[in-house]
RODO-2510 file (C-alpha; in nm, 4 decimals, decimal comma):
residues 445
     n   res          X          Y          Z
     1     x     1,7641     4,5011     6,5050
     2     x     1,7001     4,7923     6,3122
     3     x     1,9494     4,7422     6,0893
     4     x     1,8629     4,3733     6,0259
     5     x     1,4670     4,5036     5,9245
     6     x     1,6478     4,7766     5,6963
     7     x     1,8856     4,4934     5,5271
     8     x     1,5908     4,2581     5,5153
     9     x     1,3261     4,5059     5,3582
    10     x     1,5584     4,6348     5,1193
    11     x     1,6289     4,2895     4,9606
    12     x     1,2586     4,2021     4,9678
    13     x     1,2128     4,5434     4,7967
    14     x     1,5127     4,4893     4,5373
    15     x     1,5048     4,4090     4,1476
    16     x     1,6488     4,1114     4,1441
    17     x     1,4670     3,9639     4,4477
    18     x     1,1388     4,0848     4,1918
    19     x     1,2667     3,9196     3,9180
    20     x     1,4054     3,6006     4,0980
    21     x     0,9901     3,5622     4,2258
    22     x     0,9022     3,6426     3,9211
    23     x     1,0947     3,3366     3,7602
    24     x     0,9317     3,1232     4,0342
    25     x     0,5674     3,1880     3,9936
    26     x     0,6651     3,1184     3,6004
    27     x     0,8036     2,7680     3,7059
    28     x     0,5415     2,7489     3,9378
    29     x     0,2637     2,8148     3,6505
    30     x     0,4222     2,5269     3,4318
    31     x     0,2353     2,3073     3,6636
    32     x    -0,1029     2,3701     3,5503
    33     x     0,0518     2,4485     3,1875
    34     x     0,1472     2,0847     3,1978
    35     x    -0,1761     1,9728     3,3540
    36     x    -0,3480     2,1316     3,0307
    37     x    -0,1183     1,9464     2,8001
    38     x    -0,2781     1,5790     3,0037
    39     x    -0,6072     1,7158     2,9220
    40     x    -0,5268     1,7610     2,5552
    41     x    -0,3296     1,4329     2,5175
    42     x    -0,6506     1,2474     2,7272
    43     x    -0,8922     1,4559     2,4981
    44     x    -0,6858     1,2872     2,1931
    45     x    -0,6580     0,9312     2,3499
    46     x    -1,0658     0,9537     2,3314
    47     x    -1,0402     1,0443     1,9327
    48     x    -0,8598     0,7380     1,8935
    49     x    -1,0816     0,5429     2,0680
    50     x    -1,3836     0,6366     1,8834
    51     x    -1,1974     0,5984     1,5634
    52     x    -1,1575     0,2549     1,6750
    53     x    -1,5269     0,1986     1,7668
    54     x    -1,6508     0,2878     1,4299
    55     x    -1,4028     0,0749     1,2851
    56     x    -1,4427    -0,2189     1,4490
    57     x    -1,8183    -0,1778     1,2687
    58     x    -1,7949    -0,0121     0,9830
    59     x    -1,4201    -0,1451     0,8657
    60     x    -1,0625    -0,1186     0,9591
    61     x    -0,7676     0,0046     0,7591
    62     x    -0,7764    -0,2184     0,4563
    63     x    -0,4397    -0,3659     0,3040
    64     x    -0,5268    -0,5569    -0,0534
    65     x    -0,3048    -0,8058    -0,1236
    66     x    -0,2873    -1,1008    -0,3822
    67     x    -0,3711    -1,2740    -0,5612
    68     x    -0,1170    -1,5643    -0,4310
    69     x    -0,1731    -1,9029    -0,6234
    70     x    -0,0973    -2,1597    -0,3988
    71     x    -0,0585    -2,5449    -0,4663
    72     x     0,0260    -2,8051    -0,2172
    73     x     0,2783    -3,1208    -0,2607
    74     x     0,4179    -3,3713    -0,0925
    75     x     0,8281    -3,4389    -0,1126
    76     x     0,8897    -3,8342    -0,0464
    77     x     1,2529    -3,8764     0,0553
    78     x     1,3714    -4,2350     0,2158
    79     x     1,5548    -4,2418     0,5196
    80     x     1,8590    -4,4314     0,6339
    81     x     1,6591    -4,7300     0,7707
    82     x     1,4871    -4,7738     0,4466
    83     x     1,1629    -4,6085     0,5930
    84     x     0,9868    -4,2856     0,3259
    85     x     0,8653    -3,9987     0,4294
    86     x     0,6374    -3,7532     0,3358
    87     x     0,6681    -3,3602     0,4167
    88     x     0,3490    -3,1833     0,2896
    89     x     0,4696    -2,8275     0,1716
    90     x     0,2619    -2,5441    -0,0006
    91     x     0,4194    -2,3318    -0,3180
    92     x     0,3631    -2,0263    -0,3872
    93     x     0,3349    -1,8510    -0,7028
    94     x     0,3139    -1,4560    -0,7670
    95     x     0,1054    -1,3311    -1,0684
    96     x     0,2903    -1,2173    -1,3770
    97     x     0,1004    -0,9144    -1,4231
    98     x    -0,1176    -0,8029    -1,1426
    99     x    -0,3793    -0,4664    -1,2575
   100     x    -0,6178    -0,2301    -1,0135
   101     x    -0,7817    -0,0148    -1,0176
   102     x    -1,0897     0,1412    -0,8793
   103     x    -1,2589     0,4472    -0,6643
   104     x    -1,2350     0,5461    -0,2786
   105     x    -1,5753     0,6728    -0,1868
   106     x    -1,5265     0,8673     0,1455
   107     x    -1,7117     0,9449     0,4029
   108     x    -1,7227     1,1847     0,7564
   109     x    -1,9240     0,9954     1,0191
   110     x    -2,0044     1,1549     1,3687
   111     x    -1,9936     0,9775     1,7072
   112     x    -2,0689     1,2600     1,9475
   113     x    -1,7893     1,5514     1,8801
   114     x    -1,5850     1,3466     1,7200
   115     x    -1,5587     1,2891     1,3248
   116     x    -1,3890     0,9754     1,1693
   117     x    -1,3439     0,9539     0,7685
   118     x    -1,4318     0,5734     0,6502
   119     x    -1,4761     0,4590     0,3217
   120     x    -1,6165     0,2144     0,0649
   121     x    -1,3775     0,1296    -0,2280
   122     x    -1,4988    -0,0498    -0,4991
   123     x    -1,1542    -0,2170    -0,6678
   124     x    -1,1188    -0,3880    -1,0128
   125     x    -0,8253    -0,6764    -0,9881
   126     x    -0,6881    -0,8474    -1,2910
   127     x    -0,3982    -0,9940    -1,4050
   128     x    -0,2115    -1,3073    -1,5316
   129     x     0,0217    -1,6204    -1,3604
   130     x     0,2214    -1,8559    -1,5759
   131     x     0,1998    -2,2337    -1,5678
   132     x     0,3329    -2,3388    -1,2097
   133     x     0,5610    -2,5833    -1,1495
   134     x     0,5823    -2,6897    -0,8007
   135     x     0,9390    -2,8845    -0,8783
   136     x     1,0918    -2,5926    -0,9650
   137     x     1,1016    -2,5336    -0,6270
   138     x     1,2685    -2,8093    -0,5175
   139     x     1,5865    -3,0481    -0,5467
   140     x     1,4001    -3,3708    -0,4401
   141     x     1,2677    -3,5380    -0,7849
   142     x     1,0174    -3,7204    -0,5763
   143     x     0,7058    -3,5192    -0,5130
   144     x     0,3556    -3,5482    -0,5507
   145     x     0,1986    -3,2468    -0,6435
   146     x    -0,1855    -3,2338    -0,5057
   147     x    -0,4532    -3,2132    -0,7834
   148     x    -0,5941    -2,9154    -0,6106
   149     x    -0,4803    -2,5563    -0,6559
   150     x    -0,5932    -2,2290    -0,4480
   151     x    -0,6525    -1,9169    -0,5354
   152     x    -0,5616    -1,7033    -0,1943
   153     x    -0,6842    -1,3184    -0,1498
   154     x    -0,5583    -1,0902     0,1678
   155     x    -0,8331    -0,9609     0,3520
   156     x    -0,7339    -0,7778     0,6916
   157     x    -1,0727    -0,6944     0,7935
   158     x    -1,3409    -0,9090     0,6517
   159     x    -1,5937    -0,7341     0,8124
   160     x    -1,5973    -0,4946     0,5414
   161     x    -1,6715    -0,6452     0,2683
   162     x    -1,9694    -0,5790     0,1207
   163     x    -2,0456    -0,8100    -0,2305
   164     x    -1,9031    -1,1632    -0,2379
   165     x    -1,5766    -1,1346    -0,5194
   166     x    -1,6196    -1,3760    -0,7871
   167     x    -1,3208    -1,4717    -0,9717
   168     x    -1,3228    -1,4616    -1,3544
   169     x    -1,0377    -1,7567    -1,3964
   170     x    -1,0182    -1,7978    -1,7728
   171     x    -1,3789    -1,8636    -1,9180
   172     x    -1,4027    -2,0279    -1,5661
   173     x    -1,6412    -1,8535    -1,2725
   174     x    -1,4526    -1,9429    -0,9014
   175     x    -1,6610    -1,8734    -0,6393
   176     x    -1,4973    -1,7696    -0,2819
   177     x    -1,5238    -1,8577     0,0697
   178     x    -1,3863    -1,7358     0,3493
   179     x    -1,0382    -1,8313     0,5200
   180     x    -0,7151    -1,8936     0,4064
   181     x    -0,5525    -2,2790     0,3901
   182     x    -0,2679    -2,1355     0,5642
   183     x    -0,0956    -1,8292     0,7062
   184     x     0,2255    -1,8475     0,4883
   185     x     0,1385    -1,4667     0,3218
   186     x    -0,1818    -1,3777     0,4417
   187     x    -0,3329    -1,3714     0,8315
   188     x    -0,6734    -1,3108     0,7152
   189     x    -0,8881    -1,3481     0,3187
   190     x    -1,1088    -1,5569     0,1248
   191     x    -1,0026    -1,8133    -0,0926
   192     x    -1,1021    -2,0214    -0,4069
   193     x    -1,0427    -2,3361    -0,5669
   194     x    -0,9562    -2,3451    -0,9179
   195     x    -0,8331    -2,6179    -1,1820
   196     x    -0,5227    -2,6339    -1,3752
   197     x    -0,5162    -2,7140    -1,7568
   198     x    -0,1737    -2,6898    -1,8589
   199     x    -0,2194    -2,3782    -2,0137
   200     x     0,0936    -2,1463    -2,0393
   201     x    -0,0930    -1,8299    -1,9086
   202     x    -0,3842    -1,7988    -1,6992
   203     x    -0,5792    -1,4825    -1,6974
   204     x    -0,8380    -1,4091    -1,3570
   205     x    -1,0252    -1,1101    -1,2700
   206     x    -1,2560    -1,0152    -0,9901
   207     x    -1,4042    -0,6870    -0,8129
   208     x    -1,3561    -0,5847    -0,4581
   209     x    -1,6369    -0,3928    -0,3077
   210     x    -1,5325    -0,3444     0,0653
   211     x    -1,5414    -0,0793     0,3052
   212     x    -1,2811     0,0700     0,5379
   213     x    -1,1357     0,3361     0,7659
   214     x    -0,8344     0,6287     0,7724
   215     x    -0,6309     0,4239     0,4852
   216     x    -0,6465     0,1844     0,2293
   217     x    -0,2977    -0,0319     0,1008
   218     x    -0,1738    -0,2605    -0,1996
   219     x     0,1113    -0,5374    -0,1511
   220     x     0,2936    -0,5522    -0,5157
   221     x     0,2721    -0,9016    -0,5916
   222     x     0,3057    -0,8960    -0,9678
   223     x     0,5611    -0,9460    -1,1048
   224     x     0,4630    -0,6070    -1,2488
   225     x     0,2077    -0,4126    -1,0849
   226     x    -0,0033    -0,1404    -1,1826
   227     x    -0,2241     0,0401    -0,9523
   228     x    -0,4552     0,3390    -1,0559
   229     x    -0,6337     0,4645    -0,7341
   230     x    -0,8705     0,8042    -0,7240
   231     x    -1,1395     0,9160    -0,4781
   232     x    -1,2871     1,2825    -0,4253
   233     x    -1,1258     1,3345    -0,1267
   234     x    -0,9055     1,6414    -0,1385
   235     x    -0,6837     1,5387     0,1762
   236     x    -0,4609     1,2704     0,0712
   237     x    -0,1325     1,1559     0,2115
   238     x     0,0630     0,9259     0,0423
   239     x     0,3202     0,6397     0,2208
   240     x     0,4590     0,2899     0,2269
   241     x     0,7282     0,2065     0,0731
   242     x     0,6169     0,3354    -0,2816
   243     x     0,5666     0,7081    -0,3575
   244     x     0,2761     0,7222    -0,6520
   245     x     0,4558     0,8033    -0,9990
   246     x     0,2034     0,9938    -1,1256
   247     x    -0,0941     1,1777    -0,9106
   248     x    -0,3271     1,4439    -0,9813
   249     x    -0,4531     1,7079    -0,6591
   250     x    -0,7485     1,8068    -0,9043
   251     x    -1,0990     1,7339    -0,7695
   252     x    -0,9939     1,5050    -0,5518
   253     x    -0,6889     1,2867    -0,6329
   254     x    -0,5459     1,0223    -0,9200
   255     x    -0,2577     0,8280    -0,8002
   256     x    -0,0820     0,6083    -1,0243
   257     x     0,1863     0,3070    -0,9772
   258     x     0,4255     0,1294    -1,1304
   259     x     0,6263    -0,1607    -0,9327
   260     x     0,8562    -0,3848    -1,0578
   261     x     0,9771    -0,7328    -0,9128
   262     x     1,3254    -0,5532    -0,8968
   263     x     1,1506    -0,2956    -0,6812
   264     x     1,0716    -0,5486    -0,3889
   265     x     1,2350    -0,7945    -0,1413
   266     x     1,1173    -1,1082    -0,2432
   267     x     1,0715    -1,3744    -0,5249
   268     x     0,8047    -1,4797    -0,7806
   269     x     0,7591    -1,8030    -0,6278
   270     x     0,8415    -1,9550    -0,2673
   271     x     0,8240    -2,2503    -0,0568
   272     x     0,5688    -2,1724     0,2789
   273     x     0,6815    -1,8752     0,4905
   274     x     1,0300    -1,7947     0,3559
   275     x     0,9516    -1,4718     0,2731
   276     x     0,7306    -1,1788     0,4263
   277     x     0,5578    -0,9250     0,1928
   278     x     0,3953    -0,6568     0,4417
   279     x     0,7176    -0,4183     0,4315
   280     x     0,6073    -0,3671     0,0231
   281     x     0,2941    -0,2103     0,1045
   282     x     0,1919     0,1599    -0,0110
   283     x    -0,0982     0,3396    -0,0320
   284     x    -0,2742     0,6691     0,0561
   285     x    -0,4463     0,7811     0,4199
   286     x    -0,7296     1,0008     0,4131
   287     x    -0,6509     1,2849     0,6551
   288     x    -0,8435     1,5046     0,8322
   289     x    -0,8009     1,8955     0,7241
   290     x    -0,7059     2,0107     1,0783
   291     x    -0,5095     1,7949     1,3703
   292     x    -0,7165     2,0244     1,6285
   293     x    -0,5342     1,8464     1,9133
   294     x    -0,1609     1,8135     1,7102
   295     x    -0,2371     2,2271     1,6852
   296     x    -0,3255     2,2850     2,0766
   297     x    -0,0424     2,0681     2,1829
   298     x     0,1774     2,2389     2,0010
   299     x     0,0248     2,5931     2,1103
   300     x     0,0580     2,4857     2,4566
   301     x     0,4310     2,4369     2,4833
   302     x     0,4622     2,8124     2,4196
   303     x     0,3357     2,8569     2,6941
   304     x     0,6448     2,9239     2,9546
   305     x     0,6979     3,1757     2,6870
   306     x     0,3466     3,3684     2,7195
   307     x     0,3712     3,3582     3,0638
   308     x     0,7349     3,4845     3,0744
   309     x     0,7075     3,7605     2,8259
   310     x     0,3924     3,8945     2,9942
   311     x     0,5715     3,8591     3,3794
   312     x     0,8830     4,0489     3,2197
   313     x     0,6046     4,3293     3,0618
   314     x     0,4321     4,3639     3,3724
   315     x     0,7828     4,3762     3,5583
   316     x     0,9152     4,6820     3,3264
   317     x     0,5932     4,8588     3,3575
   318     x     0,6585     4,8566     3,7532
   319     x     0,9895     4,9627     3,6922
   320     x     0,8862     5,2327     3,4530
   321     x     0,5640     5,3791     3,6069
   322     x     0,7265     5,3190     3,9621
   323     x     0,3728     5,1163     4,0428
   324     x     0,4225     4,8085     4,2656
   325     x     0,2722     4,5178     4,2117
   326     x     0,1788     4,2086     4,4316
   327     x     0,2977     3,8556     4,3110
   328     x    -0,0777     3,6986     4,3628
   329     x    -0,1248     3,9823     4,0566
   330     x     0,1286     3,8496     3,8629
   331     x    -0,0312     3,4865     3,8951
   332     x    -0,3692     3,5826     3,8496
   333     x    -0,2391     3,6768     3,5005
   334     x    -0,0324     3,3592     3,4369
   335     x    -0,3346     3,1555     3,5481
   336     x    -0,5379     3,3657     3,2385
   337     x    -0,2848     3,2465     3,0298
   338     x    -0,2368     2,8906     3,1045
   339     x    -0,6479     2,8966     3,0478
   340     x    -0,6335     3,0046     2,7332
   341     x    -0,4842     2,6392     2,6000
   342     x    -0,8050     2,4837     2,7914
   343     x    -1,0129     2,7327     2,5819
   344     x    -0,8676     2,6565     2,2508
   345     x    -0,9242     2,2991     2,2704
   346     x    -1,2852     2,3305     2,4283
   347     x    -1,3758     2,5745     2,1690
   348     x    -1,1987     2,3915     1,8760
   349     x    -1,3750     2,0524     1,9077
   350     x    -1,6770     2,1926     1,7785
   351     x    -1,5696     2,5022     1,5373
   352     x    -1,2994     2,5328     1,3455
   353     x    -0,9668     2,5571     1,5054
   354     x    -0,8726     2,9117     1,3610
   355     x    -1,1997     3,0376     1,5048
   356     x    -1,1374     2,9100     1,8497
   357     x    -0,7976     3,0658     1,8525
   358     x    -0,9222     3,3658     1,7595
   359     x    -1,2113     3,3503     1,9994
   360     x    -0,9706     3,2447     2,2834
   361     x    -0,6896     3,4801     2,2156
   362     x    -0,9132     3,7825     2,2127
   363     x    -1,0720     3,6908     2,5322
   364     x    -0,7324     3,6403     2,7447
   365     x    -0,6203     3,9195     2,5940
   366     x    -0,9127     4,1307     2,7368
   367     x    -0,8819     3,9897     3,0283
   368     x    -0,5466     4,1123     3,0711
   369     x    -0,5468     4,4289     2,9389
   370     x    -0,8418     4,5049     3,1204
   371     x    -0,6308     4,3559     3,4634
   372     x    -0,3647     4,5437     3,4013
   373     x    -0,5253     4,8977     3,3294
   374     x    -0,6602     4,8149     3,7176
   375     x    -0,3059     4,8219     3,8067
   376     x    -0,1153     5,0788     3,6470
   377     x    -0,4326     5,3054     3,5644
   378     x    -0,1937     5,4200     3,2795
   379     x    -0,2855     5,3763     2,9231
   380     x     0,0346     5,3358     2,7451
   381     x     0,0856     5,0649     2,9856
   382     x    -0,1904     4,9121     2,9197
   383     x    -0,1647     4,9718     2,5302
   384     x     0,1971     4,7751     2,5844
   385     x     0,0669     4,5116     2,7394
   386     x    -0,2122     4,4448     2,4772
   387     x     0,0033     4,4972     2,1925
   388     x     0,2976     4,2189     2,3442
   389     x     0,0231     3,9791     2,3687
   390     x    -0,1427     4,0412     2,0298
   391     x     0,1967     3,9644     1,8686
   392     x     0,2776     3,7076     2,0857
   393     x    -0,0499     3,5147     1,9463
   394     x    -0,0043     3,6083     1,5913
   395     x     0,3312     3,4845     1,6506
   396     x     0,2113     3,1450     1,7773
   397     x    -0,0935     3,0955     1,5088
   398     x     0,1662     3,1498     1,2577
   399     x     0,4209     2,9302     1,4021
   400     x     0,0881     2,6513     1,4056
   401     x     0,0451     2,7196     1,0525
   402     x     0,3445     2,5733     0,9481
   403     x     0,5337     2,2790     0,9473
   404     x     0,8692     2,2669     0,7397
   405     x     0,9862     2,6143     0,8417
   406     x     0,8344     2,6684     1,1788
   407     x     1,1721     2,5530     1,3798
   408     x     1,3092     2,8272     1,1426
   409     x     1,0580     3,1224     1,2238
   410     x     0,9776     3,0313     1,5983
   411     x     1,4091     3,0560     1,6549
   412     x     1,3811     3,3687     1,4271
   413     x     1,1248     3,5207     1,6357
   414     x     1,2838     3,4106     1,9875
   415     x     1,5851     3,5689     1,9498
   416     x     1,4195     3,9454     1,7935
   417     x     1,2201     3,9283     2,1162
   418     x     1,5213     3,8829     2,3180
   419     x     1,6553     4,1650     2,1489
   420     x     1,4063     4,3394     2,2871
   421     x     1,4236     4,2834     2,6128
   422     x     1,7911     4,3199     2,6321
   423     x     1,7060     4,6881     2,4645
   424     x     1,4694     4,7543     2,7323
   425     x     1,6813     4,6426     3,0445
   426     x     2,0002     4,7841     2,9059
   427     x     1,9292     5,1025     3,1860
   428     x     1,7759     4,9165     3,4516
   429     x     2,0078     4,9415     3,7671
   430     x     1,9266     4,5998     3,9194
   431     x     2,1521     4,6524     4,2332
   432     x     1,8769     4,9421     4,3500
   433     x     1,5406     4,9249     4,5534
   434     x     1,2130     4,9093     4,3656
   435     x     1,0697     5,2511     4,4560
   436     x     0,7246     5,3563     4,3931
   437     x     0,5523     5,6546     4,3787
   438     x     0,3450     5,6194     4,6399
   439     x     0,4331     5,5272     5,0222
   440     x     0,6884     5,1931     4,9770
   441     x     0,6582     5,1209     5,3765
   442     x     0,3479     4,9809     5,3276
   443     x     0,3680     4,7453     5,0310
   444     x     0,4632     4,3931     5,0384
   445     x     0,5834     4,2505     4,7626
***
């Protein structure tokens, strides 16, 4: 019997039974480590949802697209039994030359701790079609082409428009109204009716004044298109399928394109929905200066690596000073840790994220260093332990800090710290009993 209590205590007191409970209670911390990562993902889900509240009054993200001249016909073909029919269609023409420009006025707006950036953009649209011929269009000879012709504008949210557009076509004023006459192009826009002379080339112009939220996009329809786009806003970003050729980060931004037919997927004129034109679109989005919860998610998947590095401190500092220590001491610590993520993100939804990581950090790291002086009562212990976990943060904030390179420097840093370690445990005999220099009889792990 005596010899099983010997055999039995002198596992529980060996190194690698330490370190093998040590690697548990860091699994087991990953729980509430992963808990923390709901809360930021939830805390994000509400940003979303208040972006879309403010939206859906102010003005959703705004697409501009056409103007799509539109004129309906009628093919009459006869059938076998003598009998004609008529198929109503709708052709589509594409301006030749299709011009805009205009101003993004942008602004922050508050709904509790949450900001969302909306806009109002005040756009100036002109251009040029050619003479339409619906028979172009088609083999059958036998049409009849209506007298009316439609002038169609893409609108996604007409809630945020805020002056009726008037259409300048030729020496002619159009007026608007809203709807489409069909959903061939557009799901959503205002439309006009306008009359057709014969001319070769018919000019138009009109101003948008509409608001909107988080982006606003074009849809090249001219045959070539020219967009000049600049706002004060110094947080652009830039997508769609069209990079601008030309931009200008000064004050603000200037973005300018230049599209060509060539450039796109789809013809100058069509017959009713053969084509679709959303995959053209481009544009800028108006970010915000910091992703607070993009940064605290990311922050937070360190965290099996705080909470590992500190265990494997606290574990060589036992070694070293010969000091035992219980495991409920080693997860008090852990649980510090994993609460510093629930800081950050508390702190950094109403000051600026680099504040609240500084506030955070230097409060766990009190915490710890003021836990662990408890322990050891030695001060280069303590200093050790302070010093891991200030580099361990700077580490991480610098990591956050970047984007393109931090796979680079976060792999860079991983393996110098397990250089480290393997340094430091190069002498440790891990086959012998943890031995303290006090009475070991009555300590438990």
């Amino acid at each position: 019997m005596e010899t099983i209590e010997k055999t039995t205590g002198g596992f529980i007191n060996s190194v690698g039974f330490k370190l093998a409970l040590i690697g548990l209670l860091t699994l087991l911390l990953l729980i509430p480590a992963s808990m923390i990562l709901g809360l930021i993902r939830e805390r994000e889900q509400r940003k979303t949802e208040t972006i879309m509240e403010v939206s859906s009054t102010w003005g959703d993200a705004q697409t501009i697209s056409g103007p799509v001249l539109t004129i309906p016909y009628e093919t009459i073909e006869k059938t076998e039994d003598g009998k004609l029919t008529r198929t109503t269609n709708d052709a589509h023409f594409l301006p030749e030359k299709l011009n805009i420009s205009g101003t993004i006025y942008p602004e922050t707006r508050k709904r509790g701790i949450y900001k969302v950036v909306t806009y109002r953009a005040v756009l100036h649209i002109s251009g040029s079609f050619t003479s339409p011929d619906p028979a172009s269009l088609t083999k059958n000879q036998n049409i009849a082409v209506s007298p009316d012709a439609y002038l169609e504008i893409g609108i996604p949210d007409m809630r945020g428009i805020n002056e009726e557009p008037v259409i300048q076509w030729d020496s002619m004023k159009i007026p608007v109204v809203p709807g489409l006459m069909n959903s061939d192009i557009f799901e959503s826009g205002v439309h006009g009716t306008i009359g057709l002379t014969g001319k070769v080339t018919y000019d138009f112009s009109y101003t948008l004044d509409l608001n909107g939220s988080q982006s606003l996009s074009f849809l090249p329809l001219g045959k070539v298109t020219n967009v000049q786009i600049g706002s004060n806003w110094k947080y652009p970003s830039f997508n769609g399928a069209f990079l601008p050729d030309q931009k200008d980060m000064t004050n603000g931004f200037k973005a300018l394109w230049n599209i060509l037919q060539l450039n796109r997927n789809y013809p100058q004129l069509w017959v009713n929905k053969q084509y679709s034109v959303n995959e053209s679109s481009f544009g800028v989005e108006l970010l915000t200066p910091v992703d607070t919860y993009q940064k605290s998610e990311r922050s937070a998947k360190y965290a099996i690596l705080f909470i590992g590095l500190t265990f494997l401190v606290f574990f060589f500092a036992e070694i070293m000073t010969k000091t035992r220590v219980h495991a409920v001491n080693y997860l008090l610590s852990g649980f510090a840790l994993c609460i510093f993520y629930s800081l950050l993100i508390a702190l950094a939804e109403h000051i600026s994220f680099n504040l609240a990581y500084l506030i955070a950090g230097v409060t766990i790291i009190s915490m710890i260093g003021i836990f662990s002086n408890t322990l050891y009562k030695n001060r280069k212990v303590t200093l050790t332990v302070v010093s891991t976990l200030c580099v361990l943060y700077v580490f991480l904030f610098v990591i956050l800090q970047m984007m393109d390179y931090s796979l680079l420097f976060g792999n860079i840093g991983l393996v110098f710290i397990l250089g480290i370690i393997m340094f430091f445990s190069r002498k440790i005999d891990w086959y012998s009993p943890l031995r303290s220099s006090k009475n070991n009889s009555n300590l438990t792990v």
